[in-house]
TIMI-403416 format. One record per residue (C-alpha): residue number from 1; residue in three letters; chain; x, z, y. Coordinates in steps of 0.5 Angstrom, whole numbers. Each point is the difference from the previous one (the first is absolute). Layout:
N
node torkol: NUM | kevo: ALA | torvo: A | x: X | z: Z | y: Y
...
This chain:
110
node torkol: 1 | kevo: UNK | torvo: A | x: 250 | z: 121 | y: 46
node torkol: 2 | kevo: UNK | torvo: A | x: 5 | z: -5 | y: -3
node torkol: 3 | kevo: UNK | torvo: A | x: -2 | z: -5 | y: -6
node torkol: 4 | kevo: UNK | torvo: A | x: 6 | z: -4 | y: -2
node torkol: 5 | kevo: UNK | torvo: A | x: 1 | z: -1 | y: -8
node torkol: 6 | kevo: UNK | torvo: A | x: -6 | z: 3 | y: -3
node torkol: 7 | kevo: UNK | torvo: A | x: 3 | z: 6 | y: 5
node torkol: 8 | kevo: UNK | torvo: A | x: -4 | z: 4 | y: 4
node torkol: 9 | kevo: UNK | torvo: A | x: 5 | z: 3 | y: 5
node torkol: 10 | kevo: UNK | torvo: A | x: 0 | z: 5 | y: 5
node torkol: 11 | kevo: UNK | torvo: A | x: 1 | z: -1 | y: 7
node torkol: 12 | kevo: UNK | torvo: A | x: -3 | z: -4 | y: 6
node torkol: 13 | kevo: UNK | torvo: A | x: 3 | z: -6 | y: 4
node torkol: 14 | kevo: UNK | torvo: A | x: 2 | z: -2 | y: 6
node torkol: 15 | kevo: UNK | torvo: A | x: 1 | z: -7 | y: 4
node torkol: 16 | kevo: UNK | torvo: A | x: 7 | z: -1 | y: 3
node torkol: 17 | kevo: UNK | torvo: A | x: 5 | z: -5 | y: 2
node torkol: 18 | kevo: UNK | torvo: A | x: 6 | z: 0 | y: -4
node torkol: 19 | kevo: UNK | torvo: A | x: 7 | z: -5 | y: 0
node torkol: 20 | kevo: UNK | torvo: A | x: -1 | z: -2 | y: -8
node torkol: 21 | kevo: UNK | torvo: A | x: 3 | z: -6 | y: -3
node torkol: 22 | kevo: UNK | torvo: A | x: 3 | z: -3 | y: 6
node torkol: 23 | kevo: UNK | torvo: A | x: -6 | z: 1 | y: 4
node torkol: 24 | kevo: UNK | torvo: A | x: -3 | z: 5 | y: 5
node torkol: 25 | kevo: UNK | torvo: A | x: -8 | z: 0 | y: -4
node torkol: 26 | kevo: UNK | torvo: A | x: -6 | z: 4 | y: -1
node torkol: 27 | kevo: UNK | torvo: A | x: 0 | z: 5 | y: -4
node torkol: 28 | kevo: UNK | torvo: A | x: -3 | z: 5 | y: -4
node torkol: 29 | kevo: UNK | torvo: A | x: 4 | z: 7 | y: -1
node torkol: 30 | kevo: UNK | torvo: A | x: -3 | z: 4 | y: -6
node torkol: 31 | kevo: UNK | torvo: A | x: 1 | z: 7 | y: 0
node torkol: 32 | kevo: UNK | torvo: A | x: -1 | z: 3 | y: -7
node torkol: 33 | kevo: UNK | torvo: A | x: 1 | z: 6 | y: -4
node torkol: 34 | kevo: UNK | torvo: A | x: -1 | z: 2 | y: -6
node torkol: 35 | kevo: UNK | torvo: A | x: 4 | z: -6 | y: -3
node torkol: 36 | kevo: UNK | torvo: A | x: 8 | z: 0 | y: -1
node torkol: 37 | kevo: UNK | torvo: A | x: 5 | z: -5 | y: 3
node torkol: 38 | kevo: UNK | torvo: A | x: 1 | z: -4 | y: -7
node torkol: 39 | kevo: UNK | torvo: A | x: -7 | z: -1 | y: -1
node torkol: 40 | kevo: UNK | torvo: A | x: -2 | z: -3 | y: 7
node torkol: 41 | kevo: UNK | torvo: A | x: 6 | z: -5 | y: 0
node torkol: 42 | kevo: UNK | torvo: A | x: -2 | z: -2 | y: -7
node torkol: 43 | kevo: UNK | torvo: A | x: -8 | z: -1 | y: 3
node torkol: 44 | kevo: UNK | torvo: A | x: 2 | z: -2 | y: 7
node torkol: 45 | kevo: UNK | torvo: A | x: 4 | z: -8 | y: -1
node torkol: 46 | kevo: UNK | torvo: A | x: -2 | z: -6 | y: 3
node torkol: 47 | kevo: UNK | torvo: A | x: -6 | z: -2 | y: -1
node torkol: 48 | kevo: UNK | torvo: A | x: -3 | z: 5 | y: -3
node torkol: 49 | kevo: UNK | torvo: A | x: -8 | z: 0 | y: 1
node torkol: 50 | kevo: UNK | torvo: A | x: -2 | z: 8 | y: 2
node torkol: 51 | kevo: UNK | torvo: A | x: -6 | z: 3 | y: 5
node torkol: 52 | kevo: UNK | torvo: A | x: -2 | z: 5 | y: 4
node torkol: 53 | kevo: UNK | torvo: A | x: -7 | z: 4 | y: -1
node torkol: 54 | kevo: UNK | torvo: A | x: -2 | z: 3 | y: 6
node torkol: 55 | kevo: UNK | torvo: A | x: -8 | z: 2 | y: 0
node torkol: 56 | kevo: UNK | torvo: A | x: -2 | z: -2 | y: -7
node torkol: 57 | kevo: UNK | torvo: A | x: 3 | z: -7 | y: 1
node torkol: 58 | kevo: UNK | torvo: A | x: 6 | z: -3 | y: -2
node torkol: 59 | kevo: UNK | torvo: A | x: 4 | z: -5 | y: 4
node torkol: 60 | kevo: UNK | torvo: A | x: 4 | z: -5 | y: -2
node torkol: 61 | kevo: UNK | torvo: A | x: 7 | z: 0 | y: 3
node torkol: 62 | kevo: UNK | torvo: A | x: 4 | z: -6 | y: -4
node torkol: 63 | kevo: UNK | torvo: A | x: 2 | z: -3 | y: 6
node torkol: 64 | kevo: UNK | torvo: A | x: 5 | z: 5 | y: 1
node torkol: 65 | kevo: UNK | torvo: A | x: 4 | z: -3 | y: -5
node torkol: 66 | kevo: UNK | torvo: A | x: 7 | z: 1 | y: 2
node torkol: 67 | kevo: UNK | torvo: A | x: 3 | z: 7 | y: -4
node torkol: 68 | kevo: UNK | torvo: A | x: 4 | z: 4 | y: 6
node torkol: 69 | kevo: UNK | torvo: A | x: 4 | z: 7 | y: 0
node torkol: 70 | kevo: UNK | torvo: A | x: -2 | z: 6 | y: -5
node torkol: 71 | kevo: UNK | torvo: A | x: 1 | z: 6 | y: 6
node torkol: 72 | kevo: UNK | torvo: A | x: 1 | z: 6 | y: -4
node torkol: 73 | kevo: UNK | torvo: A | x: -2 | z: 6 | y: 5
node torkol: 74 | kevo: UNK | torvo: A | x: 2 | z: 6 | y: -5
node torkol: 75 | kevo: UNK | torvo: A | x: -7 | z: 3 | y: 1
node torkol: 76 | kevo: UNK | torvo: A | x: -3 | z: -3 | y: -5
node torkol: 77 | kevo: UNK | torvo: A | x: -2 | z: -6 | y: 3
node torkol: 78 | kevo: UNK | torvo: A | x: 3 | z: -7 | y: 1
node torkol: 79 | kevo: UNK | torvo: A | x: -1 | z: -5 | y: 5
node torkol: 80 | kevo: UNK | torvo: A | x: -1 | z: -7 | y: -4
node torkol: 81 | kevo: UNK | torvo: A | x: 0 | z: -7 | y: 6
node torkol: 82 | kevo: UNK | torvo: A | x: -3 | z: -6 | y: -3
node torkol: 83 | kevo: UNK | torvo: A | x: -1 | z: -6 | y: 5
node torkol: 84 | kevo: UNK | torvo: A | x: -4 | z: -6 | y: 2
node torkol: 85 | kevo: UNK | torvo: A | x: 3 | z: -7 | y: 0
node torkol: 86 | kevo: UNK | torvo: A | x: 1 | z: -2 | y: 7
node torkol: 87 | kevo: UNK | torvo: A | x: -5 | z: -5 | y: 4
node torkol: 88 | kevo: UNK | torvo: A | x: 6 | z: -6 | y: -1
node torkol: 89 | kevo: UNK | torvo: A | x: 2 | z: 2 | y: -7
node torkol: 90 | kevo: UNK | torvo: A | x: -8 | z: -2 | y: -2
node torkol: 91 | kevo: UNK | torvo: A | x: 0 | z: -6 | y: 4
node torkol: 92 | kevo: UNK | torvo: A | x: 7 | z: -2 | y: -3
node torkol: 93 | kevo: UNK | torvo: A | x: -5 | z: 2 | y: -7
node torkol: 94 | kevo: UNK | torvo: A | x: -6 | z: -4 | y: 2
node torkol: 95 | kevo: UNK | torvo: A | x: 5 | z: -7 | y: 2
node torkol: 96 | kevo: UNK | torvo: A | x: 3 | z: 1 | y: -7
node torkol: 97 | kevo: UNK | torvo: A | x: -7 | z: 1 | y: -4
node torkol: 98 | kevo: UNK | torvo: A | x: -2 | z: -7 | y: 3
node torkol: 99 | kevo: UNK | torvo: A | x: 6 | z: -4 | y: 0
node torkol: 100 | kevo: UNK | torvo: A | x: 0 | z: 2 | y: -7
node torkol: 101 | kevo: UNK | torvo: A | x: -8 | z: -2 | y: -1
node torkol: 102 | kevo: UNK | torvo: A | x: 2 | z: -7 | y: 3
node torkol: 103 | kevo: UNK | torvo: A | x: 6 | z: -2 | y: -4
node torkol: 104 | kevo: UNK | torvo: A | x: -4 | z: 3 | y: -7
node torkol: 105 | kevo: UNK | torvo: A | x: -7 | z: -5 | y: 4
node torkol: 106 | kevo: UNK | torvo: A | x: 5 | z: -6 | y: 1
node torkol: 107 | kevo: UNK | torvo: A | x: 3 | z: 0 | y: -6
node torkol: 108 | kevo: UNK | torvo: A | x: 7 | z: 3 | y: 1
node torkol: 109 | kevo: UNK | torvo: A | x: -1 | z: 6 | y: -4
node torkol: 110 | kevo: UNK | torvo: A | x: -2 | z: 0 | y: -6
């Protein structure tokens, strides 16, 4: 089971690696029946919190951040690709956050 935006959705997920944004990055493939193309591009965008429930649990999935293609496989299920930022793209974030951090300590950002 999916939950994305107070939806509870059909289907199961599995990890790939996907070319996505420019980068070859992990990713999760989530098969879904049961929904229609418009209502998954609708849920599935950048930055959209979602889990997955397996066993009673929901996990929390939000670092695939990144909205990939909606496969329509004309069974009535649809592959959505959500990615994850890749290790240089989160190094670049975390540089950012702290360059930020010295400027707004040392008083050039106010």
């Amino acid at each position: 089971m999916i939950i994305i935006g107070g939806k509870l959705l059909e289907g199961d997920a599995a990890l790939v690696r996907r070319e996505l944004r420019g980068a070859a990055r992990p990713a999760l493939e989530l098969r879904i029946t049961g929904s229609s193309y418009a209502e998954l591009a609708e849920l599935f965008v950048d930055n959209a919190a979602f889990s997955l429930r397996h066993g009673g649990e929901d996990y929390d999935q939000s670092e695939y951040c990144f909205a990939g293609p909606i496969t329509d496989h004309r069974d009535g299920s649809f592959s959505v690709i959500v990615g994850k930022k890749t290790p240089f793209e989160l190094e670049r974030e975390a540089k950012e956050q702290l360059m930020l951090e010295l400027l707004t300590e040392r008083g050039a950002i106010v």
